[in-house]
C-alpha positions as CSV (number, residue, x, y, z in Angstrom):
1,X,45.4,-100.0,95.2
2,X,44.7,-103.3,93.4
3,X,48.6,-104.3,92.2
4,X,47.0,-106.6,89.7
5,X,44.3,-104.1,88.7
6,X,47.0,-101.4,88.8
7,X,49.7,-103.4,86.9
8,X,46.9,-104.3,83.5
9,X,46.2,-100.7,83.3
10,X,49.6,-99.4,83.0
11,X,50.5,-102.3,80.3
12,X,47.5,-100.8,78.9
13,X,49.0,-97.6,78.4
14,X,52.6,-99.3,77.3
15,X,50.7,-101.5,74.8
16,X,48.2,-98.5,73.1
17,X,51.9,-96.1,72.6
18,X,53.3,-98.8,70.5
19,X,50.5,-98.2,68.0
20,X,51.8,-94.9,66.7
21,X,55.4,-96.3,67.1
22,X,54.6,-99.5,64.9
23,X,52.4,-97.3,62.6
24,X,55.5,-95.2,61.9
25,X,57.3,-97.6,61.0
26,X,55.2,-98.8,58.3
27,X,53.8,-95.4,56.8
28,X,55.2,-91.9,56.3
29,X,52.0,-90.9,58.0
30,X,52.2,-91.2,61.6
31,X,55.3,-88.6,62.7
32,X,55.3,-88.7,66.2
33,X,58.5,-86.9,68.0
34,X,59.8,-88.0,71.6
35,X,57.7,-84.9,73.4
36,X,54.5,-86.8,71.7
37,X,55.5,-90.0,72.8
38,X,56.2,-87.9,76.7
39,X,52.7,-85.8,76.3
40,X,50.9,-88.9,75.9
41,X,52.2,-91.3,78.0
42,X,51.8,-88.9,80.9
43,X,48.0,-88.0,80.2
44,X,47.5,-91.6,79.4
45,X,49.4,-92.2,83.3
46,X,47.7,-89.3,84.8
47,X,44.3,-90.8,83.5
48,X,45.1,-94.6,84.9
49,X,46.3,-93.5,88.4
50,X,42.8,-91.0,88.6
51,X,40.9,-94.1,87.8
52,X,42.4,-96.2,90.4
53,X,42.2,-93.6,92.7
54,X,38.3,-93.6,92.4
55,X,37.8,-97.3,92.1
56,X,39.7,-97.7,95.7
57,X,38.0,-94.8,96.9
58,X,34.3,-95.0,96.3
59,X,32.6,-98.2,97.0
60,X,29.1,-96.8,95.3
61,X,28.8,-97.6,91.5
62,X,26.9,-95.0,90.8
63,X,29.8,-93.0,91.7
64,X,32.6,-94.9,90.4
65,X,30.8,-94.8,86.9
66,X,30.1,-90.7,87.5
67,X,34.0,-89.9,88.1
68,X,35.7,-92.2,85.3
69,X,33.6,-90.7,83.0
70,X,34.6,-87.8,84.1
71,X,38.0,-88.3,83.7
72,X,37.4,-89.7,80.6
73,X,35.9,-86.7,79.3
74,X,38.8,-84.4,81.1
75,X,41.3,-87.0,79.1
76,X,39.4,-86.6,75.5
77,X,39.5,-82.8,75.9
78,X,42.8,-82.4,76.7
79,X,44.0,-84.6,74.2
80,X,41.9,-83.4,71.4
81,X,44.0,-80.0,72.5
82,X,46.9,-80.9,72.2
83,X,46.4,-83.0,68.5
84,X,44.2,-80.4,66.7
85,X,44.1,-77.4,69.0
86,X,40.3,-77.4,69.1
87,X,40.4,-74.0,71.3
């Protein structure tokens, strides 16, 4: 693992969950509860170390590019679950 690589991503993550928590506190609108806050920030974690698992594992780009959208894709369904219950 790439500590600088590793270390931008997970601010990443930090810096996108206080969106909804700056939101609330401007509108009625955004009512996110502690297990929302939890839910997110461990499929947002889960989703960061899976990427940097495949970047230090396959040297090939086509690869690389195959997998993280891949996760990408595994991320977006799993979140659009658990905010609207598509299924």
């Amino acid at each position: 693992m790439k500590l600088r690589r590793f270390v931008v991503m997970i601010c990443s993550v930090w810096s996108l969950l206080f969106i909804p928590y700056i939101a609330s506190k401007f509108t009625n609108e955004v009512i996110w509860t502690g297990l929302d806050y939890l839910a997110m920030g461990v499929l947002m974690f889960s989703a960061v170390i899976a990427i940097e698992l495949i970047l230090s594992k396959y040297i090939d780009l086509h690869n690389r590019i195959k997998y993280i959208i891949f996760v990408f894709m595994f991320f977006l369904l799993i979140w659009l679950q658990l905010a609207v219950g598509i299924f």
